[in-house]
N, C-alpha and C positions, 0 to 999 in steps of 0.2 A: 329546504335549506338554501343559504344566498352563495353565490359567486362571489362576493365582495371581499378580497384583500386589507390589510393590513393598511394601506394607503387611504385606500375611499374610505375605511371605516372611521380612521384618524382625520381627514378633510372633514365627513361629514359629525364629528365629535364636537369639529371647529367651528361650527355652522351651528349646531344643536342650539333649538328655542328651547330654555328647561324652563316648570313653572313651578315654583316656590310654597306661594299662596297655600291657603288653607281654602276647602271647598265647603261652600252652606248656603241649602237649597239653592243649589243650580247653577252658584257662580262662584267664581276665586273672589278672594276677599283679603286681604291682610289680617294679620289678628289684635285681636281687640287693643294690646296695649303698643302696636305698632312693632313688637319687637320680633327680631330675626337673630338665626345662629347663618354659619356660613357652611355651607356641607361643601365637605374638601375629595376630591378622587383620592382613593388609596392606591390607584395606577402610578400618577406621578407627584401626587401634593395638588395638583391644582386648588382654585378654589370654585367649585362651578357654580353655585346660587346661594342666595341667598333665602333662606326658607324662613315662614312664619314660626313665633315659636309660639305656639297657643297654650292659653292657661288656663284655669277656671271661669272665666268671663264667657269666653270661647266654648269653654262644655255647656255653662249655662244658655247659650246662643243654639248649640247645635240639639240638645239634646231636646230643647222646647220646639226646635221647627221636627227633628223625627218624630216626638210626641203627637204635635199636630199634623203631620202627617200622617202618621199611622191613623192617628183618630180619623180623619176624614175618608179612611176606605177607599181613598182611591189607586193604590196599592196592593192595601191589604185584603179589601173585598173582589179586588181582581178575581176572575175568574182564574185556576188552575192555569188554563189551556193559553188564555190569554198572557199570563207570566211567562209561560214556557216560550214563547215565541220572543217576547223580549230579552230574556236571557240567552237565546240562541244568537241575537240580533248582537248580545254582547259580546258572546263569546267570537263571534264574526267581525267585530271590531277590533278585537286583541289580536286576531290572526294578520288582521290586514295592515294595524301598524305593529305588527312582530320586531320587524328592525328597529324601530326607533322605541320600544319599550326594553327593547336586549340592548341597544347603548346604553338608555338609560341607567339600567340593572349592573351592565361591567363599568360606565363609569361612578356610579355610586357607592359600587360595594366591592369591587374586585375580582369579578370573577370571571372567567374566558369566556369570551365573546360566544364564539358557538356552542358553549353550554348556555347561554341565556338566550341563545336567539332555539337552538334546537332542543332543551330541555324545559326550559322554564318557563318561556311563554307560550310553547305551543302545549305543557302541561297545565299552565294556568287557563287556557284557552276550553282545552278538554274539560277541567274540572268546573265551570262555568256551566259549559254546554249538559253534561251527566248529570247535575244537578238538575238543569230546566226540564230536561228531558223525562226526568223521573215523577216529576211536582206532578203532573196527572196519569200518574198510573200508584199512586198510594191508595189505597181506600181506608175509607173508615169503615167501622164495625155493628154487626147489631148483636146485641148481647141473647143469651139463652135467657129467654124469659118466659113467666107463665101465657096464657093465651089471652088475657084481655091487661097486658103491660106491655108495653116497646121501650127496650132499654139501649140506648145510643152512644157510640164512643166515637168521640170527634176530636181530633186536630184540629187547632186554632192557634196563629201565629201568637207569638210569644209580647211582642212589641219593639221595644227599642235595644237594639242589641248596639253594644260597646264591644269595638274586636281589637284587641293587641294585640301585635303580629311582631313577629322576629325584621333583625338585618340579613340574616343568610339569605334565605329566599322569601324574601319581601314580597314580591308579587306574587308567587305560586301559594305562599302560605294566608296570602287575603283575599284569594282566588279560591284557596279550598274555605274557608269560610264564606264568601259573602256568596257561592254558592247555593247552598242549601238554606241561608239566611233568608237572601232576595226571594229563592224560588217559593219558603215558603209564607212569604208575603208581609216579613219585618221589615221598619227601620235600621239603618244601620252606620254605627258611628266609626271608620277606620282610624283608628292611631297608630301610625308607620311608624317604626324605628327613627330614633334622632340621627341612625349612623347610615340609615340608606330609606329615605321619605319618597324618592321621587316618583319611581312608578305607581305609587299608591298614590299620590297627588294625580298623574297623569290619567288613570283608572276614572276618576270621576268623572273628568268630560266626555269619555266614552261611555260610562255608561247612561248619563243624560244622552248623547246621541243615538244610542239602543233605545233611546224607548223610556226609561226608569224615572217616574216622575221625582220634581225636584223636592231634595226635603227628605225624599227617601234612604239616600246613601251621603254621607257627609264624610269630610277628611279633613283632622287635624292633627299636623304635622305638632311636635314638639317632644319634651321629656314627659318621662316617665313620672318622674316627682311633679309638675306641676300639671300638667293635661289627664296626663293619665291616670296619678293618684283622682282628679276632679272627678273622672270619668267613673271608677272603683266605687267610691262612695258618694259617688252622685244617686238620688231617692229615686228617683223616674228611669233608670237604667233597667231594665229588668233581667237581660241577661249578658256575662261578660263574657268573654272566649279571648283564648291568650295562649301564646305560643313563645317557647323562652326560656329563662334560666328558673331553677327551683325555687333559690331563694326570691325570687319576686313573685314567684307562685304564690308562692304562704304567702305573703307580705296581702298580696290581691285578696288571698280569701280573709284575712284579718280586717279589710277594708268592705267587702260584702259583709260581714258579722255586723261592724259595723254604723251601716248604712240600713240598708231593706232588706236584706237575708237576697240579695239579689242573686240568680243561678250563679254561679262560678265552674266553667270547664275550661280543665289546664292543661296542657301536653307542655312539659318542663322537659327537665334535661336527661341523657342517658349516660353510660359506661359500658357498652353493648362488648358484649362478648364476641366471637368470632374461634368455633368451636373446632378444631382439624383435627381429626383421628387418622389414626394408620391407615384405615381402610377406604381411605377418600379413594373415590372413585377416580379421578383427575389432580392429582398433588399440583402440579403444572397451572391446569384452573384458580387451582385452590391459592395458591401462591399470587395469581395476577390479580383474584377477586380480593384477595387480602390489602396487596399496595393499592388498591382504588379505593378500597373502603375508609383509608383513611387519607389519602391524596384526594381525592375528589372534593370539589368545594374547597379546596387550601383547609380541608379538613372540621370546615367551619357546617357541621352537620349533627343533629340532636343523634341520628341511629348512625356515626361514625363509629365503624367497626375500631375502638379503638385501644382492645384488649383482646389478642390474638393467642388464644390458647391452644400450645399442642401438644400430642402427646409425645411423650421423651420418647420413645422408639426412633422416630423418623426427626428429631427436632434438630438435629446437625446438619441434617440434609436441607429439610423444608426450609430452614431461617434463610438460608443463602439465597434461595430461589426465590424468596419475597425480596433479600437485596437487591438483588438482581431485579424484579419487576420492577420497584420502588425506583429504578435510577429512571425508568422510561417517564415517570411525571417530575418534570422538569419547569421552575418555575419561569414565566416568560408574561410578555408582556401582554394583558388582556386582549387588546383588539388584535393581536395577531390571531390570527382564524386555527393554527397549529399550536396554539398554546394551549396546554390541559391543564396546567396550575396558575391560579393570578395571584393579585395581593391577599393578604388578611386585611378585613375593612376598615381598621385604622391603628396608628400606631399603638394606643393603648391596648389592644387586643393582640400586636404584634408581641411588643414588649410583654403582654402578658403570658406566650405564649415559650416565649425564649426566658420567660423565669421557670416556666416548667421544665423545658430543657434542663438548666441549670441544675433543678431541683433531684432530676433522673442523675445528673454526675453526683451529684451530693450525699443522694443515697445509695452509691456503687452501684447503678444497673452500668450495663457496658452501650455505651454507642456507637451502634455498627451501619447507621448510614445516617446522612445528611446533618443536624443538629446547627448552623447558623444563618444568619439573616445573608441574603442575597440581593443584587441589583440596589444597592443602598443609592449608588449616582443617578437610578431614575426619579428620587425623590418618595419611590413609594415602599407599600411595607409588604416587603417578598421574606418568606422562608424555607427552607427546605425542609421536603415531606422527612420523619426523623422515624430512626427504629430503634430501639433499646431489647436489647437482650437482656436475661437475667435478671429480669423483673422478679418481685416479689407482689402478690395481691396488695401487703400493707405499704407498700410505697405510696407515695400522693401520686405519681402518673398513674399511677392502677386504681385512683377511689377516686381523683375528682374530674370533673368533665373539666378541659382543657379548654376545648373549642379551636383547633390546629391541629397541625397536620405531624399528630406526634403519637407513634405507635408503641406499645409494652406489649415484647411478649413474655408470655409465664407458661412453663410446661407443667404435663400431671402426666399419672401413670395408669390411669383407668377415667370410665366413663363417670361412677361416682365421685370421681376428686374433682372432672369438670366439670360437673352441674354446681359442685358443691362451690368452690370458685368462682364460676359464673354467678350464682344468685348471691352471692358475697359483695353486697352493694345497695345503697341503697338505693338506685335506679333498676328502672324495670321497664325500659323502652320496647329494647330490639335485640335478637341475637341470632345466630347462626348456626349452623349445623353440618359438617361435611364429613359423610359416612356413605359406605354401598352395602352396608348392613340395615334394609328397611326397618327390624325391629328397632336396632339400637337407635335409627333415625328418629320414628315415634317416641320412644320411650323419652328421651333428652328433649324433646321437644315438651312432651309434656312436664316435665319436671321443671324444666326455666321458666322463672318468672318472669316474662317479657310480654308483652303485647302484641309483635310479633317477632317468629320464626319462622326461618329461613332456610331450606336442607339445599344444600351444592347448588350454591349459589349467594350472591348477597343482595339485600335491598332489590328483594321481589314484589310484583304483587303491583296494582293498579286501583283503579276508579273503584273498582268494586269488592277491596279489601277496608274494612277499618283498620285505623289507624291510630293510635293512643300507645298509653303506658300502663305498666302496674305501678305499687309502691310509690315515689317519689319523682315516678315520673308522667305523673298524672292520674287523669280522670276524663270519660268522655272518648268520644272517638270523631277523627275526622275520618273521610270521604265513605262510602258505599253508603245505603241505604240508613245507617245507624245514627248516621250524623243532624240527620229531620228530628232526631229527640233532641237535640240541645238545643232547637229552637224552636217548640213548640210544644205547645200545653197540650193536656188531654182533661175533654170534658166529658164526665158522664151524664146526659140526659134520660131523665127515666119518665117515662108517657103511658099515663092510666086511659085506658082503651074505656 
């Protein structure tokens, strides 16, 4: 963690070289038809560069040099042990410019400085290194065969991988992809969010400096409709990974049908539950982990706890005690090093956010904390963390992902009403659990359709948990060992003796 104030972080904001460009094999380039959008801070409006906006010209450019790239094996036919070292090498470069990829990240997308210099890149850092680290301890298999057959099952990189990655956590989430991508010895095409490109732009000259021959990893900044759709239904893609809202989910895999039937793995959106029984072991806990779950990130997170169910015995008591946590995330200004709520990354997601509000008075939930836009004189788009009582499941705050820092809670009178509740959605991210009754813990646990669960505590779990959805919130898993199947074939070799 740094010493640096709220002054040097702002002097060195003011000084900050950003780079725009689009990356392919090995250097920034403009894109093909010269054109740029203007990427604005959600801090204070600024306007801080001007980025490439790349289009089909552009995919057909990047996806021919990873193609030949990959063909030429020098990469791909890398030794394991050899990969592993240059992804360490990467992950060793992310750590060393930590501050200046955590400016980047809160001036791009809004979110408190010492959450992107102490959570995000030195997660995206880790999730680099775990990957490398792993690439030579997989083995392949030899099958049970009769005695004069030898039957072989090999892993073989996949090729040209197309990665769409979110605005929230931009870097960390092209970090847990290009992870096990690189390690296991694909191409691979980054398309950053149009509302925060920069660290993914910044990522490729480091990772050329690791080591990562050029042609290997490419980066084109732009939309979704014109890069990205290229990218979707581009023939020579072979596999796509995507991290995001649902409806673009489908959208992608109607564009893999398409095209080449090319793989498609999704992690979309959630409605995550966040589960309080009488019997929590820690109400107190249970109350502070609740305002984080959905304050953190300006609430701008796929597994935001952002349907907080309790049971009516204790729900007079507990609501207050989450007001009460909820008043401590306070929004303030990103680089101040004490700030734990920033902006929402740009007005259209603010404004989006404050029509849900609206939409909670509309349908009589009661608003008992926060609910209006803040700091409107800094120019940027602040809101306060919001709680509604008196939720019903069929409200729209309770069925659609928001994406802000806007909590429903809805009570039940037993552990059937809450499961039942809970899987009442059609996402199937994340959910939670807070009981000191181990069976009932299990039991709930297993009943919710989530990907994962969480007992007294929220948003657990590291390198070596997968990570995905059920239902509509995907397919596929990121990080721990599971995540080398989205980017890699299996071949069976069968050999007469």
């Amino acid at each position: 963690m740094t010493s640096l104030t709220r002054d040097d972080w702002e002097q060195r904001a003011n000084t900050l070289k950003i780079e725009g460009r689009a990356f392919i094999h090995g250097e920034y380039r403009a894109a093909a038809s010269g054109a740029t959008f203007e990427c604005i801070s959600p801090v204070d409006g600024r306007m801080l560069v001007e980025v490439a906006s790349c289009d089909l010209a552009d995919a057909e450019l990047a996806v021919q040099d990873a193609r030949s790239t990959f063909n030429s094996g020098v990469w791909s036919r890398l030794a394991p042990v050899a990969r592993k070292a240059v992804m360490i090498r990467f992950a060793e470069l992310i750590d060393q410019h930590g501050e200046e990829l955590a400016l980047l990240e809160t001036l791009d997308m809004g979110k408190p400085i010492s959450d992107a210099l102490g959570i995000d890149v030195s997660s995206a850092a880790n999730a680099i290194r775990w990957s490398g680290e792993a690439i030579d301890k997989i083995y392949d298999e030899v099958a049970a065969t009769p005695h004069d057959q030898l039957g072989l099952v090999t892993r073989e990189p996949i090729g040209v991988v197309a990665a769409i990655v979110p605005w929230n956590f931009p870097l960390l989430m092209s970090c847990w992809k290009l992870g096990p991508a690189l390690s296991t010895g694909n191409s691979v095409i980054l398309k950053p969010s149009e509302k925060s490109p920069l660290t993914g732009i910044r990522l490729a000259q480091l990772a050329i400096e690791a080591g990562i021959p050029a042609g290997v990893f490419n980066v084109l900044p732009g939309y979704g409709h014109t890069v990205g759709k290229a990218l979707a239904l581009h023939m020579d893609v072979d596999t796509l990974v995507f991290t995001g809202s649902t409806k673009i989910a489908k959208q992608l895999m109607i564009y893999a049908g398409e095209s080449n039937m090319k793989r498609v793995w999704l992690e979309a959106g959630g409605k995550s539950p966040n589960i309080v029984f009488a019997d929590a072991p820690d109400l107190q806990a249970a109350a502070e982990a609740a305002a984080g779950a959905i304050a953190f990130n300006q609430g701008e997170v796929c597994t935001a706890g952002s349907r907080l169910l309790v049971e009516n015995s204790i729900k007079d008591k507990f609501v207050p005690m989450v007001v009460a946590a909820i008043k401590t995330w306070k929004p303030g200004n990103p680089l101040d090093p004490a700030t734990n709520v920033g902006a929402l990354v740009d007005s259209t997601q603010m404004n989006n956010v404050l029509s849900y509000i609206q939409s909670g008075h509309d349908e009589g939930a009661k608003l008992v904390a926060g609910g209006k836009r803040v700091m409107e004189e800094t120019g940027g788009t602040y809101v306060e963390p919001t709680i509604f009582d008196g939720v019903s499941n069929a409200m729209r705050i309770a069925r659609e992902e928001i994406f802000g820092p806007v909590l429903s809670v809805i009570g039940f009178d037993s552990a059937e009403e809450a499961v039942a509740i809970a899987n009442d959605t059609p996402y199937g991210l994340a959910a939670a659990v807070w009981t000191s009754n181990l069976s009932k813990a299990h039991l709930t646990a297993k009943a919710l359709r989530a990907g994962s669960v969480w007992v007294n505590q929220y948003d657990g779990g590291d390198m070596t948990a997968p990570f995905g959805g059920f239902k509509q919130s995907g397919n596929g898993r990121d990080k721990s060992l599971h995540a080398f199947d989205k980017y890699t074939e299996l071949k069976a070799t069968w050999i007469k003796l």
